[in-house]
N, C-alpha and C positions, 0 to 999 in steps of 0.2 A: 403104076409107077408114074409119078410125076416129074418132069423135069426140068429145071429151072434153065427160061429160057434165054438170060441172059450171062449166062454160063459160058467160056470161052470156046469154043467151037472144035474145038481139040479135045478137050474131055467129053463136053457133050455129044461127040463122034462115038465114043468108045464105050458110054453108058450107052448111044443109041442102039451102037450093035453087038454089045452083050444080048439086053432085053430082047431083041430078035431072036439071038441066036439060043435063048431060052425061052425061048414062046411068052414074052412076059410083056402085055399090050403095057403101052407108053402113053403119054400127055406130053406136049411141051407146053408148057407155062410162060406166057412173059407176061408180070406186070412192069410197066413204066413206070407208077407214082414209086411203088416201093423197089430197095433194091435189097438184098439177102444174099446172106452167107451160105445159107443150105441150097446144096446144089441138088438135090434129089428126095423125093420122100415115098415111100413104099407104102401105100396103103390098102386094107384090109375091106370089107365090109362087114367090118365086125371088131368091137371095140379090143384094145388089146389092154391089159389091166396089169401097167407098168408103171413103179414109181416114174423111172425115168430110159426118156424113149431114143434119147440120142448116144449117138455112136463116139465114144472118147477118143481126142486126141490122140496119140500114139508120138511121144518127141524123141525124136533120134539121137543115141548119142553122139559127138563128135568124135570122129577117128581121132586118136592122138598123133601129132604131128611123126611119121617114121626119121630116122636120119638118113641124112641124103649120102651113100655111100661114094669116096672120090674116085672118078674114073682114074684113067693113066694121064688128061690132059685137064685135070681139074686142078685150078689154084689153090 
């Protein structure tokens, strides 16, 4: 597991101690010239034979606004 080391320090906590806590040896990665969006990559030694190898978005819906029911000191 590789992990991008300049990753906020708060996630990259929690990816550090999953990977422990599943025996999964780790890398931390910083390059300085380049910066990226991928925070982690899970590699094999052995090729994996995937059109495509990243993890989809997931976009949340917006809750619809609830109405706000009036207390007894509500205008």
């Amino acid at each position: 597991l590789y992990l991008n080391g300049n990753m906020n320090y708060s996630y990259l906590s929690k990816y550090i101690k999953l990977a422990s806590a599943n025996k999964v040896e780790y890398t931390i990665v910083t390059n300085k010239e380049h910066n990226s969006e991928i925070g982690l990559v899970l590699a094999y030694d052995y090729a994996i034979d995937k059109p495509e190898i990243f993890v989809e978005r997931k976009t949340v819906k917006a809750e619809a606004e609830k109405p706000k029911k009036g207390g007894l000191f509500a205008k």
